[in-house]
C-alpha positions as CSV (number, residue, x, y, z in Angstrom):
1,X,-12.0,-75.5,41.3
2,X,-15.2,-74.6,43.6
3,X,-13.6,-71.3,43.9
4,X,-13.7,-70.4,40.6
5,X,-17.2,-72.1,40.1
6,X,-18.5,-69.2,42.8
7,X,-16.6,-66.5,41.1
8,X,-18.2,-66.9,37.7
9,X,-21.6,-67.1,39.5
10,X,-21.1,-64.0,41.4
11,X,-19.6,-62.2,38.1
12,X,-22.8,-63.5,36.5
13,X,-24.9,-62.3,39.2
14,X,-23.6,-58.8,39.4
15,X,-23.6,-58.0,35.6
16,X,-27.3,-59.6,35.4
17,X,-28.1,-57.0,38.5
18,X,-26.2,-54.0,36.5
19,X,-28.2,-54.9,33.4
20,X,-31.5,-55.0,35.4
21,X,-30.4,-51.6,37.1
22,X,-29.6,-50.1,33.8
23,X,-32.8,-51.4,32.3
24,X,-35.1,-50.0,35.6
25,X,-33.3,-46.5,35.4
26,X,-33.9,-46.3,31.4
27,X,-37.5,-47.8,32.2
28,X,-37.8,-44.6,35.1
29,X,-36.0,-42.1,32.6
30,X,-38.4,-43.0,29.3
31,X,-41.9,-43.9,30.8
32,X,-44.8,-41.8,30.4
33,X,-45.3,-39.2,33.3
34,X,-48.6,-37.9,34.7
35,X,-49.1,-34.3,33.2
36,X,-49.8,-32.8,36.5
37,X,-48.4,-29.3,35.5
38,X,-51.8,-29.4,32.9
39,X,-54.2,-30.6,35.8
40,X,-52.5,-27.6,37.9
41,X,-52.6,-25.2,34.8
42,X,-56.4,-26.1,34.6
43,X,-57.5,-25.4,38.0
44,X,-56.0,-21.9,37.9
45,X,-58.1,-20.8,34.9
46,X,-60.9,-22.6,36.2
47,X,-60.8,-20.6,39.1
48,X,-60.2,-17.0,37.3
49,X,-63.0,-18.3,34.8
50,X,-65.3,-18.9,38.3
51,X,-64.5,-15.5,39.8
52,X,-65.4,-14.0,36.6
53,X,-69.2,-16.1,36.5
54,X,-67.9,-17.9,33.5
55,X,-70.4,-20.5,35.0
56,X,-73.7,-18.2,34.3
57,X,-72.1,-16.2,31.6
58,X,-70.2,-19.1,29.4
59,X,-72.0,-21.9,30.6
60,X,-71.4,-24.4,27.6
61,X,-68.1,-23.5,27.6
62,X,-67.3,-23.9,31.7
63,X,-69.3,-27.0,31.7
64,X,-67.2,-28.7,29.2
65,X,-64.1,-27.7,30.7
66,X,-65.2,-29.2,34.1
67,X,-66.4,-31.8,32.3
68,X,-63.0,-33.0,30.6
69,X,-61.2,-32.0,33.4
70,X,-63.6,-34.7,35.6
71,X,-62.9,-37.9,32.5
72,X,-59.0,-36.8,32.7
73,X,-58.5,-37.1,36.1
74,X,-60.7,-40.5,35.8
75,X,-58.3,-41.6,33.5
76,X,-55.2,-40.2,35.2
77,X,-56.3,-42.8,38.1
78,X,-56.5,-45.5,36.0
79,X,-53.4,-45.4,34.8
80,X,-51.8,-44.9,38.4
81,X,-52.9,-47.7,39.5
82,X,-51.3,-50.0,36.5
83,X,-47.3,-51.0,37.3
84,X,-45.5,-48.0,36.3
85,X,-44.1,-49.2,33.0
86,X,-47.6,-50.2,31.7
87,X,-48.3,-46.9,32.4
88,X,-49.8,-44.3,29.2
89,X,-50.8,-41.3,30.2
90,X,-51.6,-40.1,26.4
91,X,-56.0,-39.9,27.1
92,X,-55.8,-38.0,29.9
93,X,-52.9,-35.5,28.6
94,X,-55.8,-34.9,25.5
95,X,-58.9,-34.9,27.8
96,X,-56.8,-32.0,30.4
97,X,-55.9,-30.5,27.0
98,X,-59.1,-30.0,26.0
99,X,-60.5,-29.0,29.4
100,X,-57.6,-26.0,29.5
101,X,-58.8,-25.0,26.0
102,X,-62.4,-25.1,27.3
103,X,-61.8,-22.8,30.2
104,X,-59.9,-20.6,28.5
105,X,-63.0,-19.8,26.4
106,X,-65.2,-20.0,29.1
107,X,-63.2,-16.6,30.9
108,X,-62.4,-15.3,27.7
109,X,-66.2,-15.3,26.5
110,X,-67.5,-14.0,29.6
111,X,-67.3,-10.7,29.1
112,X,-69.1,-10.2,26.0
113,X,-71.6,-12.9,27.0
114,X,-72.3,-11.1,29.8
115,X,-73.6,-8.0,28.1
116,X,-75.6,-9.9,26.1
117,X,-77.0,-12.1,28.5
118,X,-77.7,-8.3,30.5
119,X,-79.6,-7.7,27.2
120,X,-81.8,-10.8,26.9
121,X,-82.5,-10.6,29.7
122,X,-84.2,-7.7,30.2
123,X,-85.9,-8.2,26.8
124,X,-87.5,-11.3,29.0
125,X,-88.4,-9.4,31.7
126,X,-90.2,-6.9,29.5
127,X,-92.2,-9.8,28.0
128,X,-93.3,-11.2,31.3
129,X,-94.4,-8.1,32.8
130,X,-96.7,-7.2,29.6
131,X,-97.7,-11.1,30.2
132,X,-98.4,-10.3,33.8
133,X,-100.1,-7.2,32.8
134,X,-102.4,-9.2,30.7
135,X,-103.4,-11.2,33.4
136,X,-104.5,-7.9,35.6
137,X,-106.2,-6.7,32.6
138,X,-108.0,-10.0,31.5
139,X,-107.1,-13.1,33.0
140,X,-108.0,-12.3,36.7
141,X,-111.8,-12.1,35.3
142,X,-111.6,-15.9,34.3
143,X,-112.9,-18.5,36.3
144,X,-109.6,-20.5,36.9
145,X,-108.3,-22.6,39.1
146,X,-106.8,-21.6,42.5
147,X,-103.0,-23.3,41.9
148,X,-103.5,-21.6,38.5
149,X,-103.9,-18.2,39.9
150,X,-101.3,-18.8,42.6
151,X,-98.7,-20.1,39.2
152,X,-99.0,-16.2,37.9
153,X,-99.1,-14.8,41.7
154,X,-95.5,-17.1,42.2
155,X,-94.6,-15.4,38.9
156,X,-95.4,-12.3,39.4
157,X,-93.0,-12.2,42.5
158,X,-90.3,-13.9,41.2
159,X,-90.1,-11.7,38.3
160,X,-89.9,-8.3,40.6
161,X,-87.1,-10.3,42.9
162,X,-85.3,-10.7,39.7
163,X,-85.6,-7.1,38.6
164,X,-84.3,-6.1,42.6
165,X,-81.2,-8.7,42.0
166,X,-80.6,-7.6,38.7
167,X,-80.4,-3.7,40.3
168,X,-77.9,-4.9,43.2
169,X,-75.6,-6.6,40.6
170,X,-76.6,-10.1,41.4
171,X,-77.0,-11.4,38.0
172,X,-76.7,-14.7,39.0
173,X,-80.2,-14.9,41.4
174,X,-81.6,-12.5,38.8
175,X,-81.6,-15.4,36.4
176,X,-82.4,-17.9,38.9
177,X,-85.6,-16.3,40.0
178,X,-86.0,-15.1,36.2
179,X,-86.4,-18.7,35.2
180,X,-88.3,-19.7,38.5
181,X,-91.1,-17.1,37.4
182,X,-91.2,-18.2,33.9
183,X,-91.7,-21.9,34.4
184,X,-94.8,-20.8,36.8
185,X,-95.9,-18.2,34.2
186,X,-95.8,-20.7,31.4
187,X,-97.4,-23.7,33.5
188,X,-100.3,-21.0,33.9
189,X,-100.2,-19.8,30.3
190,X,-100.5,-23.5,29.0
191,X,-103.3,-24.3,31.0
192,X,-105.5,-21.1,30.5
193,X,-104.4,-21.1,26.8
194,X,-105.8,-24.8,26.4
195,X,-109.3,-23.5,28.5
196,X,-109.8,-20.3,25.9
197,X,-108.9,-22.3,22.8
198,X,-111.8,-24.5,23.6
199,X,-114.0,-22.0,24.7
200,X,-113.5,-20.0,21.6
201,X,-114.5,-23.1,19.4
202,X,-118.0,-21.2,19.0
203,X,-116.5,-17.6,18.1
204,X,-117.9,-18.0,14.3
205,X,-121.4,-18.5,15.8
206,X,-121.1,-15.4,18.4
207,X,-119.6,-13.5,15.1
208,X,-122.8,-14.4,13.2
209,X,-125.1,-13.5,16.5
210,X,-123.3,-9.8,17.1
211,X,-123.8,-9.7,13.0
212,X,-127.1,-10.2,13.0
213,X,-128.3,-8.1,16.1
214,X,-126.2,-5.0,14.9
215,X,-128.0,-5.1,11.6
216,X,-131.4,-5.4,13.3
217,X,-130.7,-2.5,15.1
218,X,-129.7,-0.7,11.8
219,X,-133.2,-2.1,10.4
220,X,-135.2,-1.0,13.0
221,X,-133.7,2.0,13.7
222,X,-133.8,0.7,17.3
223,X,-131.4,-0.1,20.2
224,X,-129.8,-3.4,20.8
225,X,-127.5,-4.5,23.6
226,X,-124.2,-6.8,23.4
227,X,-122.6,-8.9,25.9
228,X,-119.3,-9.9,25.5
229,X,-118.6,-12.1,28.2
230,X,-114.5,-12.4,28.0
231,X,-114.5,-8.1,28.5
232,X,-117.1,-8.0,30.9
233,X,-118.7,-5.2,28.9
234,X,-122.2,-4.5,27.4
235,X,-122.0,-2.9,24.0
236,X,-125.7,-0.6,23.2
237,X,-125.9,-0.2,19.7
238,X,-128.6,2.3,18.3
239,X,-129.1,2.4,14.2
240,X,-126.7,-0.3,14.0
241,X,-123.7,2.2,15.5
242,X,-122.4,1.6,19.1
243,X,-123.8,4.6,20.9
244,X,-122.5,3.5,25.0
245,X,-120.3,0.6,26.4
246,X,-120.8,-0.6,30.1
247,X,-119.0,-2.9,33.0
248,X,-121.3,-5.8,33.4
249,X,-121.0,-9.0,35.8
250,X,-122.0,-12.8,35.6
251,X,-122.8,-16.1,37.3
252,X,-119.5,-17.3,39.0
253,X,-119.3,-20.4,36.5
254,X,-119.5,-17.7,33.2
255,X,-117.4,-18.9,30.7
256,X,-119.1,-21.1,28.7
257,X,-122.9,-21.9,28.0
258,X,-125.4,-22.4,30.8
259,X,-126.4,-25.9,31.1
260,X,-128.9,-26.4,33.8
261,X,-130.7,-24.6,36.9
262,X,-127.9,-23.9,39.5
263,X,-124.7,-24.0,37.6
264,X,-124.5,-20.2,38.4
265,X,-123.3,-20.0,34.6
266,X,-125.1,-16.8,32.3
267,X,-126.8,-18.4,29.2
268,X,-124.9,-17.1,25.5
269,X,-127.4,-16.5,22.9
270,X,-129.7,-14.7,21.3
271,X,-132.5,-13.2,23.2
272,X,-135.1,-9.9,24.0
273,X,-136.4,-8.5,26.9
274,X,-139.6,-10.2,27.5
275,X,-140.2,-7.9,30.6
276,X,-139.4,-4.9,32.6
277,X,-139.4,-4.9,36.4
278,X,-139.0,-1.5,38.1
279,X,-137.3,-0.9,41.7
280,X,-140.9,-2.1,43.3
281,X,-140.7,-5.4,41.6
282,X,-137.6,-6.5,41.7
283,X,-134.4,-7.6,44.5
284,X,-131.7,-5.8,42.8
285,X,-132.9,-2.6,41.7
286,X,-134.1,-2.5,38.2
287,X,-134.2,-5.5,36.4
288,X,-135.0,-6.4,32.4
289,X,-136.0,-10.0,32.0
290,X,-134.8,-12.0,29.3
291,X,-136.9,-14.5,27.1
292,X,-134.4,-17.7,28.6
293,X,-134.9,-20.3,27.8
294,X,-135.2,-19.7,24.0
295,X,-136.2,-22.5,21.5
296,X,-132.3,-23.0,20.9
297,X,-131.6,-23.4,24.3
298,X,-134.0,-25.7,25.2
299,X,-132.9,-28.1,22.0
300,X,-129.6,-28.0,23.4
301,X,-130.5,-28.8,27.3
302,X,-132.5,-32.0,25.3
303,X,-129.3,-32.9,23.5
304,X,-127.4,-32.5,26.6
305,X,-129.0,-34.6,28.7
306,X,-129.4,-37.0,26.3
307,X,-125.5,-36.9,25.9
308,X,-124.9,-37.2,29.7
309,X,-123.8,-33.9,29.9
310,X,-126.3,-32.8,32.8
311,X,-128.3,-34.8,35.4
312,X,-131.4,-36.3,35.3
313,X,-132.2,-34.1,38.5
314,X,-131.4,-31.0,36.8
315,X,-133.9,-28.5,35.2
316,X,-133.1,-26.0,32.5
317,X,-133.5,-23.2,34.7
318,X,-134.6,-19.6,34.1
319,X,-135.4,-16.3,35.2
320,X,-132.0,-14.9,33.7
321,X,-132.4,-10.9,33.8
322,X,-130.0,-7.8,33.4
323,X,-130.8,-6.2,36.9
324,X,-128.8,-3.7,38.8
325,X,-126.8,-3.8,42.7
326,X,-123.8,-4.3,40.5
327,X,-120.5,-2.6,40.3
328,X,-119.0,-5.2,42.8
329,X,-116.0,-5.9,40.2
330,X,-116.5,-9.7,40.6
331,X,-118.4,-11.9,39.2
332,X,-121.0,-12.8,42.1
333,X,-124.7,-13.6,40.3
334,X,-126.5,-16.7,39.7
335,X,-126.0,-16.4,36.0
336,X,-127.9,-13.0,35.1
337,X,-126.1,-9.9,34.3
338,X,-125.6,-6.7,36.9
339,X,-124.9,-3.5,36.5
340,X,-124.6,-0.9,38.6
341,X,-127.6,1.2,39.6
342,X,-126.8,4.4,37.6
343,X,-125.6,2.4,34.6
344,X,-129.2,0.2,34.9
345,X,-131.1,3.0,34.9
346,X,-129.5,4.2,31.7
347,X,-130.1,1.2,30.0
348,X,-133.9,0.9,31.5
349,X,-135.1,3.6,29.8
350,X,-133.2,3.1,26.2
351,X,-134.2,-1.0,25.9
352,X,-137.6,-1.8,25.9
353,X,-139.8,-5.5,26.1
354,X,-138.7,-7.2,22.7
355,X,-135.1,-5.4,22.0
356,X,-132.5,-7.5,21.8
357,X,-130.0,-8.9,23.8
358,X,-127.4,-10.7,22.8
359,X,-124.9,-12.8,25.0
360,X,-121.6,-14.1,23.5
361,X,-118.3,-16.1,25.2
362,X,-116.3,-12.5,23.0
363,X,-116.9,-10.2,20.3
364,X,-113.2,-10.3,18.9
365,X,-111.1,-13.5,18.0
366,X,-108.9,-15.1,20.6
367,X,-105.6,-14.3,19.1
368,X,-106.3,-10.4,18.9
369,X,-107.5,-11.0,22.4
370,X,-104.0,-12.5,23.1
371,X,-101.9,-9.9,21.1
């Protein structure tokens, strides 16, 4: 009786264990498997798409593949570490998918890209050299600031390190120095772009000044001289026609009005020579004195003061002349303007006390200056 009681248990047991066995071998055989061939499939063209600078060249491209590649391994963990029969490996078999797809593209594009990456950027190099060139030919003559001036310098060398790279085949630290020189270049640009803007808020006025003392020269059949502060040059009209252009220099602090005695900034208006020194009478040379301050000016050193815009302490100043001991190529006076002493004496005997001299921030707008 008890024998047969044990055999029906053991019978029981063993087809129970068969069942389970049959179930955990069908569970093994059907379950989802890790696609591991894809993640291997992926690294290879990864890889060939690296070798090939798919990362400079196809960037949005590479960058998504590493991207999917990164969420499908996430999720390729996850599901590792659920019990192997919970296991669905269907999101990361889409996001490795994907990520092949992406790199695929990535080498595939890279060749093309390249040569049109090659292309562009050249064209950019192009554009910041004429930028830098503007700077030699015009910005290096404006008062900036000294991290300003070292933004261009930084760019100026960054560019040329490009261009070396770019020669050697090294189109990856061309780029890199490419982009280091245009972020100085357009820190520098912003700033000096936001100082001239400004500054050229009065460029009507000077137009109405240069007007005006062109057409007195016409009038009176006389000569009249120009200033034009952003060129550093001094336009001599005679009968209304320019007849002679020369390199003049200012006060250190020239660009913009003069405010008070001792800013070392040259006054902008309208004025005439209210006296000639010869070599005898003067420090530098020859000079021609200049009828500052003028009515105009000394309304505006009222308002100005008034305003808060200069001290208490501070006079209007004076004694502004055109004088000679130029030629220096910087800007080095107290706020008069120098010329050199051949270029003074030319001017000493064609202007005479009462011509007219007129001093303005530029005689052309600030986007031809610019273009």
């Amino acid at each position: 009786m008890r024998s047969g009681f044990f055999k029906k248990i053991f019978y029981s047991t063993g087809i129970i264990f068969l069942v389970s066995l049959v179930v955990l071998v069908l569970l093994i055989l059907f379950m989802d498997k890790p696609p591991m061939e894809d993640f291997n499939k992926c690294n290879d063209i990864l890889a060939k798409a690296k070798k090939v600078n798919a990362d400079v060249y196809a960037p949005e491209y590479y960058q998504a593949a590493e991207t999917n590649y990164k969420y499908a391994f996430i999720e390729l963990k996850r599901q590792n570490e659920k019990i192997f029969f919970k296991r669905n490996f269907s999101k990361s078999r889409e996001l490795i998918t994907l990520a092949i797809l992406k790199a695929e593209l990535a080498r595939n594009s890279t060749g093309a890209n390249k040569d049109t990456q090659k292309a562009r950027f050249l064209k950019e190099t192009e554009l910041l050299r004429k930028k830098l060139d503007s700077y030699h030919d015009f910005f290096v003559k404006l008062p900036l600031r000294i991290q300003t001036r070292k933004d261009y310098e930084f760019g100026k060398l960054s560019v040329e390190e490009s261009l070396n790279a770019f020669e050697k085949g090294d189109f990856i630290k061309a780029n890199q120095k490419l982009n280091e020189g245009k972020s100085r270049i357009s820190y520098a640009d912003a700033e000096v772009n936001a100082h001239l803007k400004e500054y050229f808020a009065k460029f009507s006025k000077w137009q109405q000044w240069v007007k005006s003392t062109i057409a007195t020269s016409a009038n009176t059949k006389s000569y009249a001289l120009v200033i034009d502060k952003i060129k550093h040059k001094g336009f001599l009209y005679y009968n209304g026609k320019l007849s002679k252009e020369y390199d003049v220099e200012f006060g250190s602090n020239w660009m913009g009005d003069k405010l008070y005695a001792g800013d070392n900034a040259t006054p902008e208006g309208r004025y005439l020579i209210s006296r000639k020194k010869s070599a005898r009478d003067s420090g530098y040379y020859k000079a021609m004195m200049l009828n500052y301050p003028n009515a105009e000016d000394r309304a505006n050193y009222v308002a100005r003061r008034k305003s808060g815009q200069i001290p208490k302490s501070r006079g209007i100043g004076g004694l502004i002349e055109i004088h000679g001991n130029g030629g220096k190529g910087v800007d080095w006076t107290k706020g008069c303007v120098a010329l050199s002493d051949d270029k003074i004496d030319e001017l000493y005997s064609k202007l005479s006390v009462g011509s007219p001299v007129t001093i303005v921030g530029s005689t052309v707008s600030l986007s031809d200056l610019l273009n």
